[in-house]
C-alpha positions, 0 to 999 in steps of 0.5 A: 645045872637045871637052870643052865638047861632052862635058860639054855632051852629057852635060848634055843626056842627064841632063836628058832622063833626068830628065824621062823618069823624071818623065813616067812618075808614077803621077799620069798621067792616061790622058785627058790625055795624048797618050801614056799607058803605066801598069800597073795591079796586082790582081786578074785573070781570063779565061775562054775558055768552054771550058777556059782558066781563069785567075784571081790576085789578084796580077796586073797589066794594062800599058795604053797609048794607042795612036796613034789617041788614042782607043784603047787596048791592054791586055796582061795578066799570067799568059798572059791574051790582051790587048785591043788596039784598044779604043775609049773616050770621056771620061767627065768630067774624069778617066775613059774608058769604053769605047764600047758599054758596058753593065752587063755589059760595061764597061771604065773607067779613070782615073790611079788605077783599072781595071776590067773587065769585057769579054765577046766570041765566049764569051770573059770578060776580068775586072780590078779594079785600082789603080796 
């Protein structure tokens, strides 16, 4: 009986370690999910308007869906400060923008693109990134 709940129990640690791999794809999509958690790499950059400078082309941004299901965190590579708490709306199928959005500050994301262009109190955030 001991050995039956042993195989039985590894058995079920397989199949959760098999679906939590498979739930993590670079095919999420940040709209239609409850949870989301995806990195996106490329090119960033901040500016704090006085002597903070940072730029790469090889960073990435960690973004996730916090618990309110409207917003979203979003932790930068190279000590860039993150964003957290940023509020979006769906855009059509696939895409959110960020509310209160303009043509010269916007955040919009999809499964496969983020990008950024968010200024606030002189501060500068800049991505332009894929998964």
């Amino acid at each position: 009986m001991k050995k039956a709940i042993k195989i039985l129990g590894v058995m079920m640690l397989l199949l959760f370690t098999a679906l939590s791999f498979s739930s993590c794809s670079k095919d999420d999509d940040p709209v239609n999910n409850e949870f989301f958690a995806g990195t996106y790499k490329g090119k960033i950059s901040y500016n704090d308007g006085g002597s903070t400078s940072i730029s790469t082309d090889n960073g990435s941004v960690f973004v996730t869906k916090i618990a309110s299901g409207t917003k979203y965190n979003f932790a930068f590579s190279n000590s860039i400060p993150d964003l957290n708490g940023i509020e979006f709306n769906q855009e059509g199928d696939h895409t959110l923008v960020m509310i209160g959005s303009t043509a010269t500050s916007y955040i919009r994301i999809d499964n496969n693109t983020l990008k950024i262009l968010f200024a606030k109190d002189g501060k500068t955030w800049t991505a332009n990134c894929t998964r």
